[in-house]
N, C-alpha and C positions, 0 to 999 in steps of 0.2 A: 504494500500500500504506500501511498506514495501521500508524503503531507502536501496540504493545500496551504498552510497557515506559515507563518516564520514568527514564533513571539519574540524572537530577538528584532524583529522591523516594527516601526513606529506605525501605529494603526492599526496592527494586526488584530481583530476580533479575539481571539483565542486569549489576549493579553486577561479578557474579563475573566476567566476561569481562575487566574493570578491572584485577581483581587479576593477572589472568595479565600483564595487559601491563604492567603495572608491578612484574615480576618478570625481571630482564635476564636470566636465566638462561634462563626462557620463552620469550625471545622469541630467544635464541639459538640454542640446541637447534630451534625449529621454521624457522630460518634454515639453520642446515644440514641440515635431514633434507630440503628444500623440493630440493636437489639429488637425493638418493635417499639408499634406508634406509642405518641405520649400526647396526654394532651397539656395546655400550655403550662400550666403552673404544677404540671410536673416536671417538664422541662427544667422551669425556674427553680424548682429545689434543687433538682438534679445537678444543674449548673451553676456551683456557686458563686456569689460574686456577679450576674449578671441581671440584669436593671431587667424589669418591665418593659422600657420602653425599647433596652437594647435589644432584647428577643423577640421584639413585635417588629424590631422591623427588619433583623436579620431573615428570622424566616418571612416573610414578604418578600427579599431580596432573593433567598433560595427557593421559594418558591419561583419568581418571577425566572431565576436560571434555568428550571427544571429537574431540581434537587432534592426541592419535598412538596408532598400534596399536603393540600388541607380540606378536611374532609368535616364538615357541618352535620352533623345528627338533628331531625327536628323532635326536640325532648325540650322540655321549660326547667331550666333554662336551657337555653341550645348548647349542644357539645359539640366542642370541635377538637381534632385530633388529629396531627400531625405524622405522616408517614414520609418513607425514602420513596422516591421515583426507582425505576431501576437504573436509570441513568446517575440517581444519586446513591446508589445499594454498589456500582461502581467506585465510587470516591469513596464512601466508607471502606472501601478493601484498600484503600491507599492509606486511609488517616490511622488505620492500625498501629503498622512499623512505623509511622512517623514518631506518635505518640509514645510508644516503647524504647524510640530512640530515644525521646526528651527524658522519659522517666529513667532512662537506664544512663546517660551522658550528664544529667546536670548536675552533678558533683563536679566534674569535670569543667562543666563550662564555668560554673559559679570559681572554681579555681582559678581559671583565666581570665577570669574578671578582675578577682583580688591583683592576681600581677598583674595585669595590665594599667590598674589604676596604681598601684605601687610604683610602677614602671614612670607614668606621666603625673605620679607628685599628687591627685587629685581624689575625690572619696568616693567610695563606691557608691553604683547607682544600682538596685532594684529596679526590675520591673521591665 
């Protein structure tokens, strides 16, 4: 198969796929729906540390990429409940090792933070 795309050229559509991954919230949320659907404010526990409004509109945006569905039950009050597209059941097989990377390497990284900021005299930064 031959690519159609260059993310390394300016313009290139496929760049949008970028944005989602270098949005941790994105890659969270499609981390745990990759077990099965949730609806939102279990999302929000699930995810700690993420706003309301940040999960309202993250999934908006994956939804809008075609990452996850959201699926309305008509019950009082209405329930709705978020799932993976298959195209987003894709990406969740990515964000796995990613994940397992961070959790297995940040000792490591947090170390080269320390010298690095030792290195240029300056305090360490979190976050």
């Amino acid at each position: 198969m031959i690519a159609r795309y260059n993310v390394y050229m300016r313009g290139c559509p496929a760049r949008l796929v970028f944005d989602r991954l270098a949005d941790k919230w994105s890659l969270l949320i499609v981390k745990v729906l990759q077990a099965e659907p949730r609806r939102f404010n279990q999302l929000r526990r699930e995810i700690d540390g993420i706003s309301q409004k940040a999960l309202s509109q993250t999934l908006q945006k994956l939804e809008r990429d075609g990452l996850v569905n959201r699926n309305a039950f008509p019950t009082v009050p209405v329930t709705v409940e978020y799932s993976l597209t298959e195209l987003g059941k894709t990406l969740a097989d990515l964000i796995a090792p990613l994940a397992a990377w961070a959790e297995n390497h940040i000792e490591e990284v947090l170390r080269a933070h320390q010298q690095y900021e030792a290195r240029q005299g300056t305090q360490p930064h979190v976050g």
